[in-house]
TINUSE-350156 format. One record per residue (C-alpha): residue number from 1; residue in three letters; x, y, z. Coordinates in nm, 3 decimals. Layout:
# TINUSE-350156
i->NUM aa->ALA east->X north->Y up->Z
...
//
This chain:
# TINUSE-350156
i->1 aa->UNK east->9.321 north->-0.608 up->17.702
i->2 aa->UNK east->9.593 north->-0.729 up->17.499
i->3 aa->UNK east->9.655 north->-1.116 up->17.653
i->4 aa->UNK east->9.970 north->-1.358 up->17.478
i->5 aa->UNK east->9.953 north->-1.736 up->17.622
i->6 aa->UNK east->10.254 north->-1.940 up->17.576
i->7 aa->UNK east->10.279 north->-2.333 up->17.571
i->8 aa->UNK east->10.503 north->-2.579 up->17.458
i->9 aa->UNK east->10.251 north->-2.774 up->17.296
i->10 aa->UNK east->9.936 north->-2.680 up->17.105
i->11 aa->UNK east->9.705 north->-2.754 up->16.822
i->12 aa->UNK east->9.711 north->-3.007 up->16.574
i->13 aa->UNK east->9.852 north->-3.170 up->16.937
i->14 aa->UNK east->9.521 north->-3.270 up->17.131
i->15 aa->UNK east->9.581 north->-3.331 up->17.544
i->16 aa->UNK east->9.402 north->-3.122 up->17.806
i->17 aa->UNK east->9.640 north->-2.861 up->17.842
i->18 aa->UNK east->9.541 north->-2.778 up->17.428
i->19 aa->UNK east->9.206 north->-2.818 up->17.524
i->20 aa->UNK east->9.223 north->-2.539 up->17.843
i->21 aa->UNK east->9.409 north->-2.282 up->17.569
i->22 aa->UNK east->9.154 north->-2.323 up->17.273
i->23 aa->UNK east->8.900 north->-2.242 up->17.542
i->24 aa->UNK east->8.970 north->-2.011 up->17.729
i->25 aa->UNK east->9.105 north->-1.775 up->17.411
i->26 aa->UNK east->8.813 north->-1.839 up->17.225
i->27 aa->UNK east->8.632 north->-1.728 up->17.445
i->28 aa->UNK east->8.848 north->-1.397 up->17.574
i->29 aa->UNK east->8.833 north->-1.332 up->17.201
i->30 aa->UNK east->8.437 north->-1.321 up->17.213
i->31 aa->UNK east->8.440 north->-1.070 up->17.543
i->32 aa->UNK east->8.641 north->-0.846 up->17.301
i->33 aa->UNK east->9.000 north->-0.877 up->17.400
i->34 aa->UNK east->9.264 north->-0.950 up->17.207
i->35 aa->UNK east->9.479 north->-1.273 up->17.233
i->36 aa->UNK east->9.806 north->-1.430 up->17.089
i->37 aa->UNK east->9.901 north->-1.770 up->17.146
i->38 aa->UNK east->10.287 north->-1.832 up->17.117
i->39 aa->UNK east->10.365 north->-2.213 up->17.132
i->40 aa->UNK east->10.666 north->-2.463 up->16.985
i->41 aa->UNK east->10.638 north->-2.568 up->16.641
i->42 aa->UNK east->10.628 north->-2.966 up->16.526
i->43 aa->UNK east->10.920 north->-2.963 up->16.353
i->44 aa->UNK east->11.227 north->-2.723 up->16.299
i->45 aa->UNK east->11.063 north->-2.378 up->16.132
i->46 aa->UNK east->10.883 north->-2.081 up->16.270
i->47 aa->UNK east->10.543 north->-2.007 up->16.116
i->48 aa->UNK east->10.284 north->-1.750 up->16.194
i->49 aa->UNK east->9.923 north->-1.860 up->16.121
i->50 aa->UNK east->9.666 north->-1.599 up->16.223
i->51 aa->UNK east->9.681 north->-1.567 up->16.595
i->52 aa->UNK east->9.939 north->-1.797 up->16.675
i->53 aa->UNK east->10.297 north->-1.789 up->16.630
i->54 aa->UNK east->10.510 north->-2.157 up->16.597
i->55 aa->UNK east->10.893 north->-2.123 up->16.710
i->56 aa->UNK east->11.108 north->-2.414 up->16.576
i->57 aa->UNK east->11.170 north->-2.741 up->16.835
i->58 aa->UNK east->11.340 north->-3.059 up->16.858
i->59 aa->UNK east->11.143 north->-3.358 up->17.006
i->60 aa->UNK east->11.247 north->-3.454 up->17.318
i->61 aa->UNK east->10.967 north->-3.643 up->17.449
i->62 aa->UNK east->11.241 north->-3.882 up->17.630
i->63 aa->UNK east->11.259 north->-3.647 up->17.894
i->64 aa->UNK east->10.835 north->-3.569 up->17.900
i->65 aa->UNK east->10.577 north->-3.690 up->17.722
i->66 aa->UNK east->10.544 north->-3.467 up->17.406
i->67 aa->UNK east->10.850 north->-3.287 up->17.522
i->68 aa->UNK east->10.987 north->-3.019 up->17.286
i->69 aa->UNK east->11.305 north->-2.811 up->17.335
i->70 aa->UNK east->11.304 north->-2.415 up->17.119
i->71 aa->UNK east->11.571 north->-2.393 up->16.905
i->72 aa->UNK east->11.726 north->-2.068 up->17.065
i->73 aa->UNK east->11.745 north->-1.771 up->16.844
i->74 aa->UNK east->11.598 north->-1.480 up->16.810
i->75 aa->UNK east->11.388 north->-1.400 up->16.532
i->76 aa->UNK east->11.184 north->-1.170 up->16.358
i->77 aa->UNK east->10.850 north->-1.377 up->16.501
i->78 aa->UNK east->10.923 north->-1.299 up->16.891
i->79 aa->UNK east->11.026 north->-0.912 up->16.750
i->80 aa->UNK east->10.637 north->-0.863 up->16.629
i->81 aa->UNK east->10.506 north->-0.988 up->16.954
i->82 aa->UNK east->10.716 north->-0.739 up->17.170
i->83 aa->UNK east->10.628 north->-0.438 up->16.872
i->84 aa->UNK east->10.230 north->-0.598 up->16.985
i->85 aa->UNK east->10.252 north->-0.531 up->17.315
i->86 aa->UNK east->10.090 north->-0.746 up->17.514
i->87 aa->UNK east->9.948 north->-0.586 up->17.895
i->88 aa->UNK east->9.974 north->-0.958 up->18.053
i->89 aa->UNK east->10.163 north->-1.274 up->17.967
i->90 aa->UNK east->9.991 north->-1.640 up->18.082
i->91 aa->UNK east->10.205 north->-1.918 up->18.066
i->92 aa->UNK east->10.086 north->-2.284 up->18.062
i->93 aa->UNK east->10.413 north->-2.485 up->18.068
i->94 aa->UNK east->10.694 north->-2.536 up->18.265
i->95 aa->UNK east->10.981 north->-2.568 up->18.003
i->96 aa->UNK east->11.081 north->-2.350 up->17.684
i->97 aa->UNK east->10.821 north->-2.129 up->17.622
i->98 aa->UNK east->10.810 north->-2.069 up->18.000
i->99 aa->UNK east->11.154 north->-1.911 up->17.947
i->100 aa->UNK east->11.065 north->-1.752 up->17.645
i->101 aa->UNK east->10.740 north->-1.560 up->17.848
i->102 aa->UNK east->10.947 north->-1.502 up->18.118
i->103 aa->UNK east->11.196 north->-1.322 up->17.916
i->104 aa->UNK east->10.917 north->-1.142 up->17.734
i->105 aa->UNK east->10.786 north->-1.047 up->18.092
i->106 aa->UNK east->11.114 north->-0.907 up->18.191
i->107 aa->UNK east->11.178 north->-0.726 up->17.862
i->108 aa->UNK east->10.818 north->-0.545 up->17.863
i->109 aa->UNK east->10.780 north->-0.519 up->18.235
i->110 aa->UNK east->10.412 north->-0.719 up->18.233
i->111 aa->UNK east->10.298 north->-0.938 up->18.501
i->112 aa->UNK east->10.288 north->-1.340 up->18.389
i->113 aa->UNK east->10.099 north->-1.573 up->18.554
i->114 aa->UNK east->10.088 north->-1.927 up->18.509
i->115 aa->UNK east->9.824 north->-2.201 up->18.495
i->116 aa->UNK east->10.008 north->-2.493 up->18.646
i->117 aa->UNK east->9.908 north->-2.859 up->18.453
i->118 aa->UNK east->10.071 north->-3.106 up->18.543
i->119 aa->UNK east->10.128 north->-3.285 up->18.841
i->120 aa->UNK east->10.476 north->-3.399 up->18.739
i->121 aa->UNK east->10.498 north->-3.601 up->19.066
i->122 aa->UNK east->10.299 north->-3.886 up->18.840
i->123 aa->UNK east->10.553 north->-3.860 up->18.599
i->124 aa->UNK east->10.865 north->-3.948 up->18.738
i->125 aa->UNK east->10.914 north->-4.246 up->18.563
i->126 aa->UNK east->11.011 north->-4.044 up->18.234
i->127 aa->UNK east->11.273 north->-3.806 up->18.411
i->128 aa->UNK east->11.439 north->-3.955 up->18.729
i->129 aa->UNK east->11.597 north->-4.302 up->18.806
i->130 aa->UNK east->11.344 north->-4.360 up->19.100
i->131 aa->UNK east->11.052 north->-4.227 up->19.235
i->132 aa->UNK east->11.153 north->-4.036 up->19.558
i->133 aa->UNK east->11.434 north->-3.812 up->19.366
i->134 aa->UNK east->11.204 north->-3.756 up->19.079
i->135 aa->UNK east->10.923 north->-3.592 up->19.329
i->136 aa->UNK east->11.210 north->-3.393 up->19.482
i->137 aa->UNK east->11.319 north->-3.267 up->19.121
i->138 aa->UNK east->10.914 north->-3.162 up->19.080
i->139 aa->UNK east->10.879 north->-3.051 up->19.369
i->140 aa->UNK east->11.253 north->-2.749 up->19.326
i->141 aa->UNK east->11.170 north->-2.701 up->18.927
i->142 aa->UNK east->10.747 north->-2.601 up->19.046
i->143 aa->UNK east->10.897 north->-2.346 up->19.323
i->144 aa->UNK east->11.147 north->-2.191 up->19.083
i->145 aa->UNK east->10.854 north->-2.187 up->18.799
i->146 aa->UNK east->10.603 north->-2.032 up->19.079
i->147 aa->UNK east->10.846 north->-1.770 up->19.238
i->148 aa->UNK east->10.880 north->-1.552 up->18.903
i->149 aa->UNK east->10.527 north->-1.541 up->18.890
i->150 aa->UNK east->10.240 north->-1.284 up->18.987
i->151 aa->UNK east->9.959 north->-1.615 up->19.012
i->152 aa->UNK east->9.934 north->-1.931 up->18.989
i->153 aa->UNK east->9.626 north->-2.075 up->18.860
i->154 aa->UNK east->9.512 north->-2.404 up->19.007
i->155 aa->UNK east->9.271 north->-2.652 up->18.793
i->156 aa->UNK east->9.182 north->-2.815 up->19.072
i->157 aa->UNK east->9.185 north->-2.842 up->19.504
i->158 aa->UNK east->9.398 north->-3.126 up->19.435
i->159 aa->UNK east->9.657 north->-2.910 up->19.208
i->160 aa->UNK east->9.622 north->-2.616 up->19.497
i->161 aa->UNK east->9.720 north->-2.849 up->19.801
i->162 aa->UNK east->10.048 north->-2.976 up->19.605
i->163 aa->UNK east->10.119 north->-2.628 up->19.530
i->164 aa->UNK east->10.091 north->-2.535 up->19.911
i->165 aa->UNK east->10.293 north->-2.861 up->20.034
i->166 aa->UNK east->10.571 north->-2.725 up->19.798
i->167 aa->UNK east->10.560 north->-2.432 up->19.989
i->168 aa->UNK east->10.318 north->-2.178 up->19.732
i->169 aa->UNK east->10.033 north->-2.002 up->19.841
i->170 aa->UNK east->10.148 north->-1.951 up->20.234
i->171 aa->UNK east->10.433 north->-1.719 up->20.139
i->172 aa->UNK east->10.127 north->-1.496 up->19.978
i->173 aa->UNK east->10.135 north->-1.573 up->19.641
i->174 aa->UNK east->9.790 north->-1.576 up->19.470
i->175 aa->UNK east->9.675 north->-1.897 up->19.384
i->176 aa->UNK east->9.312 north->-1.987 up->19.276
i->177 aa->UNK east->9.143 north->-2.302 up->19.198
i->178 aa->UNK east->8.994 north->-2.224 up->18.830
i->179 aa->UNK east->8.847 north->-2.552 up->18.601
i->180 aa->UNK east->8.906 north->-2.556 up->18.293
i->181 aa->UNK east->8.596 north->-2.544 up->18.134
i->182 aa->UNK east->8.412 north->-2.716 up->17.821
i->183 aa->UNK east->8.164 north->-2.628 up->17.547
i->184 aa->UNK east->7.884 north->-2.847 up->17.544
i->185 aa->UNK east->7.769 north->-2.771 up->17.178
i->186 aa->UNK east->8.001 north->-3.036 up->17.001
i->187 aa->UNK east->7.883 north->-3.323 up->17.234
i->188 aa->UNK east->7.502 north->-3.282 up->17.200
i->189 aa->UNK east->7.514 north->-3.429 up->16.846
i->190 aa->UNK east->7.481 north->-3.805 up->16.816
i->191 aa->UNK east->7.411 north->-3.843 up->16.466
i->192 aa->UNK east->7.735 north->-4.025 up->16.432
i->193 aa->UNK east->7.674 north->-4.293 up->16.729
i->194 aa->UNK east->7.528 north->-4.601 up->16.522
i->195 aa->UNK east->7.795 north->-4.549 up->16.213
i->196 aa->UNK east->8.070 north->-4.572 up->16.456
i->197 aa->UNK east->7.969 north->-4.838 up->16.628
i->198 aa->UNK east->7.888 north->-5.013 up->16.340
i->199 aa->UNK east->8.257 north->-4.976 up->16.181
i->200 aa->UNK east->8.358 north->-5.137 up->16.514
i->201 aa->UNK east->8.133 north->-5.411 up->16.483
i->202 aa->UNK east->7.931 north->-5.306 up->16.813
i->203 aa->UNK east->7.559 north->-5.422 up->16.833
i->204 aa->UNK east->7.301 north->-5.153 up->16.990
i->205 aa->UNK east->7.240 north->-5.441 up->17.269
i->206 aa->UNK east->7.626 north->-5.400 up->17.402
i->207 aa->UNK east->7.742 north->-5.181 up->17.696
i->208 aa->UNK east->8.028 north->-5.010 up->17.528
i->209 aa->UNK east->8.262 north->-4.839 up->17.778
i->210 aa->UNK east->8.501 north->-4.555 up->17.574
i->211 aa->UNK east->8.868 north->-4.433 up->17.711
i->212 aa->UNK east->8.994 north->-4.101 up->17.583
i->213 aa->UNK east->9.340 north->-3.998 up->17.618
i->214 aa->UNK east->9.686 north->-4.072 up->17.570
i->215 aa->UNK east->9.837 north->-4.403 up->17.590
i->216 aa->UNK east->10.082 north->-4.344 up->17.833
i->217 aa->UNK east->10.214 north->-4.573 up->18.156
i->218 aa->UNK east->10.058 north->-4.329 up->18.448
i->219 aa->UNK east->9.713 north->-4.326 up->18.275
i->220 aa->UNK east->9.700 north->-4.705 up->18.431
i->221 aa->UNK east->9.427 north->-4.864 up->18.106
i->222 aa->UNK east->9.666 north->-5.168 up->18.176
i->223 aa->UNK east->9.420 north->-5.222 up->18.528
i->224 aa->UNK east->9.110 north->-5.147 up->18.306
i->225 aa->UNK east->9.216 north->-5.418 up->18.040
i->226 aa->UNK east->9.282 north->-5.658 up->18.381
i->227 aa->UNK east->8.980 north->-5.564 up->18.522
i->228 aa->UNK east->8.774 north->-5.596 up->18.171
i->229 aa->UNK east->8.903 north->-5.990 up->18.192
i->230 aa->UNK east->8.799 north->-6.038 up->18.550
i->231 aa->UNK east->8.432 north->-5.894 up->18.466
i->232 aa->UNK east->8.447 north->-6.158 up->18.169
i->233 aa->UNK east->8.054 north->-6.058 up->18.039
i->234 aa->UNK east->7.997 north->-6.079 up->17.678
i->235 aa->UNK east->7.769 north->-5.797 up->17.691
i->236 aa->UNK east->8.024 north->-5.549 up->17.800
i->237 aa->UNK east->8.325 north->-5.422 up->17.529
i->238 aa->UNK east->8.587 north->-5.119 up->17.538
i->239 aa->UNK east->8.706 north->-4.852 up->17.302
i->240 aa->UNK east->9.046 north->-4.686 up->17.352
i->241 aa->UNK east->9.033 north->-4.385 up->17.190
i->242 aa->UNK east->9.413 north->-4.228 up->17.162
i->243 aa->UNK east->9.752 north->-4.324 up->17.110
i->244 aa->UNK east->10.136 north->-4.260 up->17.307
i->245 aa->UNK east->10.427 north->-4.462 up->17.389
i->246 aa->UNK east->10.235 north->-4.740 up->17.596
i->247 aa->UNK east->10.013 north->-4.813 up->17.331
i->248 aa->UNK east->10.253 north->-5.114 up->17.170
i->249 aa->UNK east->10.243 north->-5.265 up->17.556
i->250 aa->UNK east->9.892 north->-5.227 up->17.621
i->251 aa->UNK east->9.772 north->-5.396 up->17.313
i->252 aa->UNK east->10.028 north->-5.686 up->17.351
i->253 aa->UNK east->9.894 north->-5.739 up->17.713
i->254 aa->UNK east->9.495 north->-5.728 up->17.576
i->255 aa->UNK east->9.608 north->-6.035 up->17.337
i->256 aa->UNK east->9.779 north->-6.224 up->17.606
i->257 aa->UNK east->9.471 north->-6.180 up->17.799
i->258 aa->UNK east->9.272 north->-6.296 up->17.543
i->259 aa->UNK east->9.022 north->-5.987 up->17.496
i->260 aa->UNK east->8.990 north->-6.016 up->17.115
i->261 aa->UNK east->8.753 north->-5.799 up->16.993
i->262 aa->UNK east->8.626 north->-5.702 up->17.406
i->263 aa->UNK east->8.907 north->-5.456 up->17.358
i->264 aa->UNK east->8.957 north->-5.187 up->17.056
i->265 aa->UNK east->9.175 north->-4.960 up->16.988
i->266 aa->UNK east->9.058 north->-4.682 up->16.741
i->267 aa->UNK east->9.416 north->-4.476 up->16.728
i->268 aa->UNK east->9.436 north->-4.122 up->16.763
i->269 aa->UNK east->9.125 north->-3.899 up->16.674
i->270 aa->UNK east->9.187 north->-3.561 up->16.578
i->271 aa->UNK east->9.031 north->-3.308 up->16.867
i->272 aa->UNK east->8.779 north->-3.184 up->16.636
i->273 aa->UNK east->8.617 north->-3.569 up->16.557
i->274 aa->UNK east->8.677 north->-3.697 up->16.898
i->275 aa->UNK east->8.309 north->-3.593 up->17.064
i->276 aa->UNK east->8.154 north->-3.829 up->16.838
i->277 aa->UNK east->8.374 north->-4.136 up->16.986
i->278 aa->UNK east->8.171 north->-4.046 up->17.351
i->279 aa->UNK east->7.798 north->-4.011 up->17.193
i->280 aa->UNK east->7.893 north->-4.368 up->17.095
i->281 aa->UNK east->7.968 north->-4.522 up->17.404
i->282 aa->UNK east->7.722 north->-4.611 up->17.731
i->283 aa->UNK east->7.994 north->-4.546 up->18.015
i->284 aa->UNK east->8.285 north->-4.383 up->18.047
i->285 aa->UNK east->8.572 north->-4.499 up->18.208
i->286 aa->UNK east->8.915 north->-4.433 up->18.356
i->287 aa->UNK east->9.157 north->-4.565 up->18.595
i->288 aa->UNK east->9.442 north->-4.241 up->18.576
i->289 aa->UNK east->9.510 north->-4.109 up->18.890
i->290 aa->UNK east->9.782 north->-3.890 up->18.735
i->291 aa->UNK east->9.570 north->-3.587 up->18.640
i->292 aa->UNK east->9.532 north->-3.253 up->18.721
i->293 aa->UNK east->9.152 north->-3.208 up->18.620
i->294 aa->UNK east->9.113 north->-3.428 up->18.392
i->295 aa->UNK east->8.922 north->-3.258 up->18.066
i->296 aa->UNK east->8.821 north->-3.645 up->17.944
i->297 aa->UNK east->8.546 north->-3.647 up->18.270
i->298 aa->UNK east->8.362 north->-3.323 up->18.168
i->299 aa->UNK east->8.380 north->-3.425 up->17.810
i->300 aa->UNK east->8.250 north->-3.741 up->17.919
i->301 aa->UNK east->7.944 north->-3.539 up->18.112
i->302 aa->UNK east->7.883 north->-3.321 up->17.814
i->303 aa->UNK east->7.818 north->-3.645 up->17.607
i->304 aa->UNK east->7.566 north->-3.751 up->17.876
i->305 aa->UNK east->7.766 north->-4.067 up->17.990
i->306 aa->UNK east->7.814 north->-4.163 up->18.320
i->307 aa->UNK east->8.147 north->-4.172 up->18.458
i->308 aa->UNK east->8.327 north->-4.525 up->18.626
i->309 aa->UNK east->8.676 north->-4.425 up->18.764
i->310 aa->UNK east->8.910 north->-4.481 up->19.011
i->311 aa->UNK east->8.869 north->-4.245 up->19.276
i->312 aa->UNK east->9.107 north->-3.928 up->19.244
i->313 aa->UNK east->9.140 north->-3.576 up->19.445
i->314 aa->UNK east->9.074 north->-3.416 up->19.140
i->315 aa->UNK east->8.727 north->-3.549 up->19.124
i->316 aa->UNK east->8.576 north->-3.366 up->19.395
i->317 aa->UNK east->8.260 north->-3.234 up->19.303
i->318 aa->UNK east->8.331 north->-3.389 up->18.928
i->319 aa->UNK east->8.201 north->-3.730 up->19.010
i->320 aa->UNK east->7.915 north->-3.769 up->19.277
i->321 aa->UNK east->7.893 north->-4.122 up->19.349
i->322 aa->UNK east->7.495 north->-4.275 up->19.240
i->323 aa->UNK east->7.424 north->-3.965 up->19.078
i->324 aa->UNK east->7.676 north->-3.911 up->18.750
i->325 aa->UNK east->7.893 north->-4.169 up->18.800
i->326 aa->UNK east->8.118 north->-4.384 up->19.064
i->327 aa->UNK east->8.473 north->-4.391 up->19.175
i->328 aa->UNK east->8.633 north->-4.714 up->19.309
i->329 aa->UNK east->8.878 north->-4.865 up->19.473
i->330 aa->UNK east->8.918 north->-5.199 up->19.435
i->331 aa->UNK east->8.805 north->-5.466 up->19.184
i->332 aa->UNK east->8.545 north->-5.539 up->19.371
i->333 aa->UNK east->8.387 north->-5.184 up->19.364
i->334 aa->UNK east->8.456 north->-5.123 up->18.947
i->335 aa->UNK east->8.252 north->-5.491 up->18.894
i->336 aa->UNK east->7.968 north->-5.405 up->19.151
i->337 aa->UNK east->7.919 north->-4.993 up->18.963
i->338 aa->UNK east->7.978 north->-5.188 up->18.603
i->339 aa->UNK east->7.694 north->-5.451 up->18.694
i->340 aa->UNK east->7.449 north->-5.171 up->18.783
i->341 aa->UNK east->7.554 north->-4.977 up->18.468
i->342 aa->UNK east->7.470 north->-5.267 up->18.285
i->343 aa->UNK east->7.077 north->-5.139 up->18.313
i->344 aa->UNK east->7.018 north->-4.919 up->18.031
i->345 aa->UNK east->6.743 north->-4.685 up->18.255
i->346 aa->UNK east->6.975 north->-4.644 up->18.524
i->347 aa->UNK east->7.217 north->-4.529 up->18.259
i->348 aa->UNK east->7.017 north->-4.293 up->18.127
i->349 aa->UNK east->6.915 north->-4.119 up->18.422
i->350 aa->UNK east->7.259 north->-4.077 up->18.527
i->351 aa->UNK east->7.328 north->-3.923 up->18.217
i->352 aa->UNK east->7.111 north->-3.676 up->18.217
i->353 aa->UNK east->7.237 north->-3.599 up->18.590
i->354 aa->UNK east->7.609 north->-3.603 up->18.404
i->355 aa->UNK east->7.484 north->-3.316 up->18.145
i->356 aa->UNK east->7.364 north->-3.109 up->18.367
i->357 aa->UNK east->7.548 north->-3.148 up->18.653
i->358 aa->UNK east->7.860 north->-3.017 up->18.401
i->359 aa->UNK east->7.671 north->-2.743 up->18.213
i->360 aa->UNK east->7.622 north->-2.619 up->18.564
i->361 aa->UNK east->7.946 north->-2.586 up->18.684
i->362 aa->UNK east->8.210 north->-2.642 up->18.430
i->363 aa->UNK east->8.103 north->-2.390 up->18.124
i->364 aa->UNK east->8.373 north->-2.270 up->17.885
i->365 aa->UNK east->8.233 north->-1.936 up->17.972
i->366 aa->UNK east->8.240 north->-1.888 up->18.350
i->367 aa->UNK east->8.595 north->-2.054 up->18.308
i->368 aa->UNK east->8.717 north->-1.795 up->18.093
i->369 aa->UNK east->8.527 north->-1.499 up->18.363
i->370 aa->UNK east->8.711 north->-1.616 up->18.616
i->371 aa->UNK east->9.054 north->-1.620 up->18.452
i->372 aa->UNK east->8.944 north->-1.269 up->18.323
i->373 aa->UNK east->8.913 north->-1.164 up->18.719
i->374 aa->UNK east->9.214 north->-1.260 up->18.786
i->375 aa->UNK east->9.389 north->-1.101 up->18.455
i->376 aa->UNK east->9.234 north->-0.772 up->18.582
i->377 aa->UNK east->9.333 north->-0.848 up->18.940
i->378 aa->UNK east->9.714 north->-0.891 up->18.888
i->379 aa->UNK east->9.768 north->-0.575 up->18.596
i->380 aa->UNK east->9.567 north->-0.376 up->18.914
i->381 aa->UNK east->9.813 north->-0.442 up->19.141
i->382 aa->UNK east->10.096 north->-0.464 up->18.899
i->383 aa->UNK east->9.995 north->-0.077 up->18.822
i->384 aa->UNK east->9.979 north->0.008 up->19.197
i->385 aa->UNK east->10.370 north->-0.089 up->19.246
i->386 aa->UNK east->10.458 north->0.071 up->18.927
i->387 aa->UNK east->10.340 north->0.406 up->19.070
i->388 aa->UNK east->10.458 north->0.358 up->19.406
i->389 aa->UNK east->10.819 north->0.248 up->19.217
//
């Protein structure tokens, strides 16, 4: 089978959407199909390395975080991929190269489906004025995005019910709940944990507690700094690991508060060196409530930490409370799991019940089977109404 993914954003960018891509073609690739990835260049040329072709963008992030709008031309790139011939086109954003696969679609008369992200509803305060108009915005641009395709792929129950309230799914459009799934191999090595630590100035006898993601406003580390100063024990520290547009903010509120070195921020890590950042931590933590999945929990699991978070749809069946982690929901909840963690046994053993609890359930593999079912479901049924046509 002959699959091209589009996305506006992909590698050297690192966010979970990146993540879901690398995975699930690296794995199609290994079941013997063949796979393009056509994304939006950093900066304004078109390039062709291997596998994936780059069109030329401007930044727009303004609108979106890591926002990026295709220069519109055609070109000889776009001309090799339609000579290629791809049976099934899977989109993965919402905004140029959506339009660029749906043309594609249109022009070779292949089925597209789309994995749906992000739940823009979080992110209103980057698009829309206030809160209420900025859901109704997400909620018209998701149906129009939705309508023109054969399935929509849900990371999570969470994702699925939004899709339904907007009115997708009912009307009899196919939409399954498929994680995105990790590779465990890069997060088994902790050969790295003590030298990392060490150029933080982090004793073995501290509880380190790691962040990974972007620094951005709906990812909420301001409560986790607030709630770092109301725990107030030396023996506890944090690590942000990532950077965005709140990063300026959030490290001008840990001075005020007077974290000194209780609060670090490392900077972004490129994807490839970021496993090590987890082996070096005890707990991982999180107070987003804007995600989809949320890629940062299984990597988190893979690593063997447990998980402290604020409790999230999306973590259904992710985070079992007392056996790989705890959600809360108050301050009072975070300091009564963090005082527990504080035992380096009970760590442990939840863990281990992290590790295997993801290997389980959340392998790159089965994630890329499952997508694969669907693939074959859709160009079935696509065939089927070609004939009848």
């Amino acid at each position: 089978m002959k699959i091209l993914i589009t996305s506006d954003c992909y590698l050297p960018m690192v966010n979970g959407v990146v993540t879901s891509i690398q995975q699930l073609s690296d794995n199609l690739r290994a079941m013997g199909h063949e796979v393009k990835i056509l994304t939006l260049a950093i900066g304004m040329k078109n390039s062709v390395e291997g596998d994936v072709t780059s069109l030329a963008s401007m930044n727009v992030n303004f609108i979106y975080p890591d926002a990026r709008l295709r220069i519109p031309k055609y070109n000889d790139e776009i001309k090799k991929i339609i000579e290629w011939k791809p049976d099934l086109i899977h989109s993965q954003s919402e905004f140029s190269s959506y339009l660029i696969a749906k043309r594609l679609a249109k022009r070779l008369q292949v089925p597209m489906i789309h994995t749906y992200h992000t739940v823009y509803e979080d992110y209103t305060h980057y698009f829309s004025p206030s809160k209420k108009l900025g859901k109704k915005i997400a909620a018209s641009g998701t149906r129009w995005v939705c309508k023109k395709t054969k399935a929509v792929i849900a990371p999570t129950e969470k994702v699925r019910k939004m899709l339904e309230r907007y009115g997708i799914g009912p009307d009899g459009k196919l939409v399954p709940v498929i994680p995105t799934g990790i590779d465990p191999a890069p997060f088994n090595d902790r050969s790295k944990r003590d030298e990392i630590r060490e150029h933080f100035g982090i004793s073995p006898d501290i509880c380190l507690l790691v962040a990974v993601g972007r620094l951005g406003k709906e990812k909420n580390y301001e409560e986790v700094l607030r709630y770092l100063k109301q725990f107030d024990d030396p023996r506890v520290r944090l690590l942000l690991v990532g950077d965005g547009p709140d990063r300026s903010r959030l490290e001008k509120l840990a001075a005020e508060l007077e974290l000194g070195d209780r609060a670090v921020f490392a900077g972004m890590i490129p994807h490839k060196e970021v496993a090590p950042y987890y082996t070096a931590a005890d707990l991982f933590v999180c107070a987003s409530s804007s995600e989809t999945q949320g890629l940062t929990y299984l990597e988190a699991e893979a690593a063997g930490l447990p998980v402290l978070c604020r409790r999230d749809d999306c973590l259904s069946g992710v985070i079992i409370n007392g056996e790989n982690g705890w959600q809360y929901d108050t301050y009072e909840e975070f300091a009564d799991y963090l005082t527990k963690m504080l035992d380096p046994e009970l760590r442990a053993k939840m863990g281990e019940s992290a590790k295997t609890h993801m290997e389980a359930h959340y392998s790159a593999t089965a994630f890329a089977k499952k997508v694969l079912a669907i693939y074959e479901s859709v160009l079935a049924d696509h065939a089927a109404q070609t004939t009848k046509s």
